[in-house]
N, C-alpha and C positions, 0 to 999 in steps of 0.2 A: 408491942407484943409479937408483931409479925418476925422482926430479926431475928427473935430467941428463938421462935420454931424451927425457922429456918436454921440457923448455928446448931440446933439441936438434930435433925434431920442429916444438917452437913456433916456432921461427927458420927452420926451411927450409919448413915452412905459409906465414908472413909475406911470407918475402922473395921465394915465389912468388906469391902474392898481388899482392904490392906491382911485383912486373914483368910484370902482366896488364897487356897494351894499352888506353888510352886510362886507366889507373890517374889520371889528373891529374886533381886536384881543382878543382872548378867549381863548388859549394854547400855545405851547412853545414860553411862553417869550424870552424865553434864547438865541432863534435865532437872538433876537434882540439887544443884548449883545454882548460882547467880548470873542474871546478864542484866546489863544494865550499869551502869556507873552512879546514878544519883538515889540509887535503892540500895545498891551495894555501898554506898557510903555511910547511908541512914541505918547500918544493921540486917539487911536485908528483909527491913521490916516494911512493907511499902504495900499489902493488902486491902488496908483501909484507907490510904490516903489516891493511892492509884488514879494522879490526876495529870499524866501526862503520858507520852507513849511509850513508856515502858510497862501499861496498864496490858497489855497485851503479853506478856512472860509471867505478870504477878497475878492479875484480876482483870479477866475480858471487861468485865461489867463498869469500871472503871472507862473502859473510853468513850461510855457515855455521856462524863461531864467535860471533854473537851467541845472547845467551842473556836478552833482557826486548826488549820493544816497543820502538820509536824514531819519534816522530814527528819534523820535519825542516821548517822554514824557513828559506830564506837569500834574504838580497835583497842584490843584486851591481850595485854602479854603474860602468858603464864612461867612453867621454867621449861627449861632443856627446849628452848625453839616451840612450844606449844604455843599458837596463837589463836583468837579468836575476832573473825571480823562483822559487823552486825548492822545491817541494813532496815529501814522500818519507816514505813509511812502510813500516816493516819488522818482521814479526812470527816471531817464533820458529817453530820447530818441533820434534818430539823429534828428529828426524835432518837438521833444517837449518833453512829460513826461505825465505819471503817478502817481496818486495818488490816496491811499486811505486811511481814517484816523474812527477812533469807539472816541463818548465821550459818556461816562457815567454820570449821574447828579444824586448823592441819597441822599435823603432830612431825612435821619435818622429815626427813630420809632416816630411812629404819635400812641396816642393813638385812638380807633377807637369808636364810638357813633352809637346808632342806633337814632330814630326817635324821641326815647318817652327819650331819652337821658340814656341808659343804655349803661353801656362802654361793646362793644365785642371784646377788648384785642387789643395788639398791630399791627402794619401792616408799611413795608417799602415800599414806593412809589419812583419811580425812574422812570428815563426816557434815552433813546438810542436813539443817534442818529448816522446813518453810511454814510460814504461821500465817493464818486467817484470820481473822476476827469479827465480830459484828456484836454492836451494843448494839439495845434500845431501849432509851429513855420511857417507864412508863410515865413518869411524873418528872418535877422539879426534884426530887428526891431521891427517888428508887430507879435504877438500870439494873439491865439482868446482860449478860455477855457471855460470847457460847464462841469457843476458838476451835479450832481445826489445823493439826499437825502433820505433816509430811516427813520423814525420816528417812532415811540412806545413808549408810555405813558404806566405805571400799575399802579394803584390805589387803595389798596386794590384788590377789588375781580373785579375792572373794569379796562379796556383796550383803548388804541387808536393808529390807526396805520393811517399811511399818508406817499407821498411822496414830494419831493421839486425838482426843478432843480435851478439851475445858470446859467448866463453866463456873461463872464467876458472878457473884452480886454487890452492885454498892450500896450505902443506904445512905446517903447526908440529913441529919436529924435536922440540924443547925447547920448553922456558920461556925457555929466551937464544934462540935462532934461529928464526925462520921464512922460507920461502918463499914467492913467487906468481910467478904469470905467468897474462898475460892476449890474447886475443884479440879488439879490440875493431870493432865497426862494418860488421861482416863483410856488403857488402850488391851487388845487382843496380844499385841507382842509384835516382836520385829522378827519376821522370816527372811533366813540365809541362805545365798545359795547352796549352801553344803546341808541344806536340809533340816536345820535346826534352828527353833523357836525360842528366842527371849523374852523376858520380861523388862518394862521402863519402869525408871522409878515414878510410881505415883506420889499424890500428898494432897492435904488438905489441911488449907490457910485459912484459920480464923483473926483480923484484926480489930484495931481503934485506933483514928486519927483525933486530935485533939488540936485545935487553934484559934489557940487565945488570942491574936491578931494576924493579919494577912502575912505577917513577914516571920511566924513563927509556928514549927510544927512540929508535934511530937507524934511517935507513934511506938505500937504495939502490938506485936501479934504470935499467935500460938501453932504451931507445925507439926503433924502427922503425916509420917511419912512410914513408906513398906521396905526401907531399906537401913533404918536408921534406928534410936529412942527418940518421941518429941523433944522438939527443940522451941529455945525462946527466944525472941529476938524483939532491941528497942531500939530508936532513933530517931533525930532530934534533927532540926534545919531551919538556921536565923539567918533571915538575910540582910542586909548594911545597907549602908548610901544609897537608897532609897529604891532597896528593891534590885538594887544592880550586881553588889556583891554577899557569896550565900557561904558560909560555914556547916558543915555538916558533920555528926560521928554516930556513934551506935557500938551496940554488943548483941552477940551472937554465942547462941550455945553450940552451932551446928550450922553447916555441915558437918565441920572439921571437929577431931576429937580435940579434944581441950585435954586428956590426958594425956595423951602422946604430945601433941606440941604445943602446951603451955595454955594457961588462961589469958595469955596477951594475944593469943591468934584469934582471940574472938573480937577482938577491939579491930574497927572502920573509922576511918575520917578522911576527908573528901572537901573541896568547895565547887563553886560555880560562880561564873562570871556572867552578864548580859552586856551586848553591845549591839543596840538596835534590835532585831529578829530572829542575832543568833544568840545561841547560849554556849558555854563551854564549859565542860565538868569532868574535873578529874577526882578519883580516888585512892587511895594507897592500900591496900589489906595486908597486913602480915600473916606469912604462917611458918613462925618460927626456922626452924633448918631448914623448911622447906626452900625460904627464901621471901623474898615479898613480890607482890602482884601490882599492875599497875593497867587501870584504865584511863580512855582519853575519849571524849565523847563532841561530837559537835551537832547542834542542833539549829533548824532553822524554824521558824513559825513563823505562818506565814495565812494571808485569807480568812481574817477573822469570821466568824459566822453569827451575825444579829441575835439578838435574842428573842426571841419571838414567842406571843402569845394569840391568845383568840379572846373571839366577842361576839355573844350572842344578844340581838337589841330588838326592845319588844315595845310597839307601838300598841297604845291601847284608848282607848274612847275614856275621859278622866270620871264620866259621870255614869258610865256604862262597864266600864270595866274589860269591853269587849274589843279584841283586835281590830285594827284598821290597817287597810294602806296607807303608807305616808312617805312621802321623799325625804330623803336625808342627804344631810348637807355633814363631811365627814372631813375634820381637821386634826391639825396636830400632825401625830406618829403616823397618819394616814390622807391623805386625800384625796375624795372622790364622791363622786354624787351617785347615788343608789337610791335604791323603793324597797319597802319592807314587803316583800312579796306576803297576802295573809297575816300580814299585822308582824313579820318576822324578819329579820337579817342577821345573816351571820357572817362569819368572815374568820380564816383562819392565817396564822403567819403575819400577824402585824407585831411591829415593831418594840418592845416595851417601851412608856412614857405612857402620856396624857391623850387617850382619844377624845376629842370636841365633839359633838352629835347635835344638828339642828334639824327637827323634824318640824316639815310645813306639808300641809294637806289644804284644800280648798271649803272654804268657808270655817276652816280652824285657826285659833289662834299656833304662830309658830310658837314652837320650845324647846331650848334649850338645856345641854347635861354634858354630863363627863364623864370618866369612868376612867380610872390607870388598869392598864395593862401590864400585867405581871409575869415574867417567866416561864410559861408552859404554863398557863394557867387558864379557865374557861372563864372571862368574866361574862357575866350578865344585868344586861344595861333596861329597864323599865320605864319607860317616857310616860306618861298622861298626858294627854294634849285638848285641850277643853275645845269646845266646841261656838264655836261664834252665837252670839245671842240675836235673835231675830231682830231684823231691821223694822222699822216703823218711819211711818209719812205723817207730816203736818203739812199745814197750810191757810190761808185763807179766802172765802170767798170776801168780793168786796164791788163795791159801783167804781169803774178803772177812772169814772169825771171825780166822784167826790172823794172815794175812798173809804166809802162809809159801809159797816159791814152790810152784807145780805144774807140770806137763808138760800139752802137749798136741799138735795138730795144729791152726795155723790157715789156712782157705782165703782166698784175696781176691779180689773178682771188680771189674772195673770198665773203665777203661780197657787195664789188664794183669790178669792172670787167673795165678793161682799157689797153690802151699801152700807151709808151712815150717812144719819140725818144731820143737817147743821142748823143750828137755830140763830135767827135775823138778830140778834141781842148780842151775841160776841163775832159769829161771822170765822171762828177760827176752828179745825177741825184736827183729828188727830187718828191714826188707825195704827194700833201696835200688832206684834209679833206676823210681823208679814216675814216669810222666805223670799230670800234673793230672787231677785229676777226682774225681765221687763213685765210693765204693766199699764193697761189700758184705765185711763179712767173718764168721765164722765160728768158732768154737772147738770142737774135739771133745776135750774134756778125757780125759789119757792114765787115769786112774780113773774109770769108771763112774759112781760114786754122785756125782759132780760134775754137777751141770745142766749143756748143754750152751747156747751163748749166739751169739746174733749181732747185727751191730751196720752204723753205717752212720757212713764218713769221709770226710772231702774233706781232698785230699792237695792242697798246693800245691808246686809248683815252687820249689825252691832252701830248703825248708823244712821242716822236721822235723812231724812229725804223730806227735800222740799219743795213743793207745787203748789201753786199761787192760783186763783180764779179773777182777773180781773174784766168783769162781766161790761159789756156793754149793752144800752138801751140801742133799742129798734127806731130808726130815726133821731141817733143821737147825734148831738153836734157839740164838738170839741175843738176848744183852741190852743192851741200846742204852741206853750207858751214857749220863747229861747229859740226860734227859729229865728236865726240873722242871716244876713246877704252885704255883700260889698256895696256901698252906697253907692248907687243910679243903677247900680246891676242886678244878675240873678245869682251872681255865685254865691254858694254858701259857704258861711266860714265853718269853720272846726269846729268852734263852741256849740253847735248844733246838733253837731254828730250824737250827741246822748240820745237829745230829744228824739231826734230822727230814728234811732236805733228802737227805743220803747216804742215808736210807733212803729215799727217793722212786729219788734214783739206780737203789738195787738192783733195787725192783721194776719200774722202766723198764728194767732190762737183763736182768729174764728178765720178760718179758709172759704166762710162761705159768703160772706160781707162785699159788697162795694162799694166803695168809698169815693166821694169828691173833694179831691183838695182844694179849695176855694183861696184863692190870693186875693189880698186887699191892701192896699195904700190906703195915705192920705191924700189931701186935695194939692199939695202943692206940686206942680206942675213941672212935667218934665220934658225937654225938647231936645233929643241926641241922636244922632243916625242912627244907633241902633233903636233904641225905645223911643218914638215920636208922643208918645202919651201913658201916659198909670196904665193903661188897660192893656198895651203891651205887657209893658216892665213887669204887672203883676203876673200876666197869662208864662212870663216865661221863667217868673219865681218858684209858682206852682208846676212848671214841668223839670225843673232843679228836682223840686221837692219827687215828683213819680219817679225821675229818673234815679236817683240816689234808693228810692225804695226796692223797686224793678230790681238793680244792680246786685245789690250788696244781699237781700231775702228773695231772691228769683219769684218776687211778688210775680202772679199773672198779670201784663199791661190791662187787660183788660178789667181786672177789678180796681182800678185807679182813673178816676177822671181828674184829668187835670185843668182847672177852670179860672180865667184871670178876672177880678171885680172893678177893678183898678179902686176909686176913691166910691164909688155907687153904694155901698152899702158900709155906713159906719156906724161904732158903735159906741162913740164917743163923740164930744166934742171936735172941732179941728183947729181952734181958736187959741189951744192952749199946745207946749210940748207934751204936755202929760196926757193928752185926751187924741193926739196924731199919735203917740207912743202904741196907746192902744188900738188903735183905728189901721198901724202895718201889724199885720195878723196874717196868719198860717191856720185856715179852719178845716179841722179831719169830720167831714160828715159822712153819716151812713145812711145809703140812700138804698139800700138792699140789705136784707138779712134773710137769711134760709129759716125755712118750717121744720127742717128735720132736725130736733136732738143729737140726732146719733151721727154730728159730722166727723169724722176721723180729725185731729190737730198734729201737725207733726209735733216732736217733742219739743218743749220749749227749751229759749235760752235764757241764761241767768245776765237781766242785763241794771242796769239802775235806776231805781226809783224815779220814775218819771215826775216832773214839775208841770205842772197842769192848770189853765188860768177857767174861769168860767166865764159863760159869754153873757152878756147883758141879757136881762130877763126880756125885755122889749122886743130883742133877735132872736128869743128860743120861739119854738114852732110846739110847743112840749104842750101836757097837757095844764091847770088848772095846779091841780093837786102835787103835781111834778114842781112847780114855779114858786108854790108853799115851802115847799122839801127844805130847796136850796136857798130862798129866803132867810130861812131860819141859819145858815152859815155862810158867817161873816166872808169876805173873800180873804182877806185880810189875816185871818185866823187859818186859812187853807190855803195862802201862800206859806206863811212859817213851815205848816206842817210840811208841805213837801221839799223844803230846801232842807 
């Protein structure tokens, strides 16, 4: 709807123009002429198609859809030594273009006359004229172009200077249709020096381009001019071998009279070659007796210019709706790492293709999207980015000898703050929708004679966190089973290192414990310069064992006694291999435990289920009702378990 206002607007602009008193034209004809060689082939019909630098003589608005550089020569022979030569360069812009172009027009040696008809020698008259131009793109579609003319006439020994404006609009519907319309010459007059004022010829160019495919173009357009009757003018341009060689013609009511020199002087035809970056185009016009006309044009293009669009990208909370900051991760037609400053990013001058978008924020799930970028186009890109689901801790408490559950109360302190009670029947605990973070917790074991223990977790979002309670008695004693040494020595071998490791575990989850490692042999006898007897060999098994603790968990030495038994305290036969098997032992006893609850543990490590042998009920120190407990399971049944 907008074009036709506009065309409608163009036409009563014109033709009030064109009935301005003293409108008759009196100097540069030529304005009301052709320049140009591949317009001038087509009919000089070239308004609406106006897509190269000749857009600048026909329709400013026009060099809004150039998108590379265009330099421009044309040299134009007319008759009796009239020549015309035509300069023009037009450079892109991201929302339109510039241009500016010089033609020269010089009519050869005039001999010169005075009054009384005496010749005063010869004199070149010529005429300049120099053109500006500036598109700008408001859309993929619509440019508007506004040119500015400079004029000078020399005559001999007289002068005239003047200037002109344009303005010009295109409108590309489609890829099949476009429109222009132009307003050309628009001026005050050319003043001379001898004191008198002309008028230029104005006009007003309404057309239609039409293209059925890339290599074929018809057009159309209709002329109002203050020197002439309207005139009509069509032309047509298919280009060959793929776009390399172009055939062109057209007809024309006007400039020229069609009554004086025939209806053949309205007929044009023309081609164009490409060869790389240049073009080449010539045309032929006849105009009957007058003679025929000939242009020759070379053009270079050159400096393509991208085509570029924008993007505007909106981070939003998926359950909330509401803007967030979030980093983005920017690929494709663009790369670069950016923040939605306010939940927002925008970005202008990217590339057209495929923009990639990965928005990651902290404690949100990342997300991914795309968006195509389209020619002068604003897209807008909407992410939702869901939010991490609260972390939660399990775990269990249990007796670290038997394994068997226990009861207790644990508190948690950190980002949420709570307790929950565990009940002695399953022994396994669970606390949901905790927030990220570290956190302190706590056990107050529902039996007393249990050491009480604390410890430190970081709970992540959307993920399970696990903390273990394995609780030791007050005077317990443990034999840790899988502790081996090089036969008659203290070294320990590697297959230990587990064992050894869970007992590191233990004493890092109560810091407040002292422990005696008790080493024990059997009776059979040993006699070597280093160990003259068990009671060595065993005292410096058990300092293997502080030392490997000490070492590797910066145990305090002090909470480690290291004590050798040698064969004195057995717990089995030694008559048999299977009753000395048991009788070389590694016993962890606690011979100290702290009154206070609330001892700090540093965090634990996640290390392997410990293999755990029980000690002969005869050797526990334990009480009555403790010796029932373990009674009731089998040992047998509580080795499986733990392998």
């Amino acid at each position: 709807m907008k074009r036709y206002v506009f065309s409608t607007i163009l036409l009563f602009v014109s033709t009030t123009l064109f009935a301005w008193e003293g409108g008759g034209t009196k100097c540069f004809e030529e304005l009301g002429t052709a320049f140009g060689v591949r317009a001038s082939a087509m009919g000089e019909s070239f308004v609406g198609l106006s897509n190269d630098y000749e857009a600048i003589w026909w329709n400013p608005g026009g060099l809004g859809t150039l998108r590379s550089n265009e330099l421009a020569f044309i040299h134009h022979i007319w008759f009796e030594g009239i020549r015309d030569e035509f300069f023009s360069f037009v450079h892109p812009l991201y929302k339109g273009a510039i241009s500016t172009a010089i033609i020269y027009t010089s009519y050869g040696s005039i001999e010169g006359y005075d009054l009384n008809n005496n010749s005063q020698g010869e004199f070149t008259p010529f005429k300049t004229i120099f053109l500006l131009s500036y598109a700008r793109r408001m859309n993929k579609k619509l440019c508007f172009g506004i040119g500015l003319k400079g004029l000078y006439e020399s005559i001999d020994t007289y002068s005239g200077k003047g200037v002109g404006f344009d303005l010009g609009i295109h409108f590309k519907k489609s890829e099949l249709i476009s429109f222009g319309a132009s307003l050309r010459n628009l001026s005050p007059g050319v003043s001379y020096s001898t004191g008198e004022k002309n008028q230029i010829p104005m006009d007003a160019r309404v057309g239609i381009s039409i293209s059925p495919s890339s290599s074929f173009n018809l057009t159309g357009e209709t002329v109002i001019t203050t020197i002439r009757t309207p005139t009509v003018h069509f032309g047509f341009e298919y280009w060959l071998l793929k776009e390399k060689f172009a055939i062109r013609g057209g007809y024309k009511t006007g400039p020229q009279s069609l009554e004086q020199l025939g209806a053949f002087s309205g007929m044009t035809s023309g081609m164009g070659i490409v060869y790389g970056k240049l073009h080449f185009d010539y045309v032929f016009i006849p105009y009957s007796k007058l003679g025929m006309t000939h242009r020759l044009s070379l053009v270079a293009k050159f400096g393509q210019l991208k085509e570029l669009g924008s993007a505007v990208i909106k981070i939003v909370d998926k359950e909330t709706s509401e803007p967030i900051c979030a980093g983005l991760k920017l690929s494709g037609v663009m790369e670069a790492d950016e923040d939605s400053v306010l939940g927002e990013y925008s970005t202008k001058s990217i590339p057209i293709g495929y923009l990639y978008v990965e928005a990651e924020k902290e404690d949100y799930y990342g997300t991914k999207d795309s968006i195509k970028i389209e020619f002068e186009e604003k897209k807008e890109l909407t992410i939702a980015i869901k939010k991490f689901p609260p972390g939660f801790l399990t775990g269990k408490i249990y007796d670290v000898k038997t394994e068997e559950p226990l009861g207790g109360t644990i508190y948690f302190e950190g980002p949420a703050t709570g307790t929950i009670d565990v009940s002695p029947d399953i022994g396994s605990f669970k606390i949901d929708s905790l927030p990220s973070g570290i956190y302190e917790l706590s056990i107050k074991p529902e039996i007393e004679r249990y050491i009480a223990q604390k410890g430190t977790v970081e709970v992540a979002l959307a993920k399970e966190t696990i903390h273990d309670f394995a609780l030791l008695k007050r005077k317990e004693t443990i034999i840790l089973k899988g502790i081996h040494f090089t036969s008659a020595k203290a070294d320990l071998l590697p297959e230990s290192f587990p064992r050894l490791d869970y007992t590191g575990k233990i004493l890092k989850d109560n810091p407040g414990i002292v422990v005696e490692l008790a080493g024990h042999t059997d009776t059979r006898p040993i006699h070597t310069e280093e160990f003259p007897s068990n009671m060595e060999l065993s005292q410096a098994r058990s300092q293997s064992v502080k030392d490997y603790l000490v070492e590797k968990f910066n145990i305090d030495p002090e909470r480690l006694i290291a004590k050798g038994y040698g064969p004195t305290q057995p717990i089995a036969t030694n008559k048999t291999e299977e009753g000395m098997a048991k009788n070389r032992r590694t016993e962890f006893r606690v011979i100290k435990a702290p009154e206070d609850i609330d001892i700090l543990t540093p965090k634990s490590e996640e290390i392997e289920t410990p293999i755990l042998e029980e000690k002969d009920k005869g050797e526990e120190k334990e009480s009555e009702d403790t010796e029932k407990e373990e009674e009731k399971k089998p040992e047998e049944t509580l080795e499986k378990k733990k392998e």
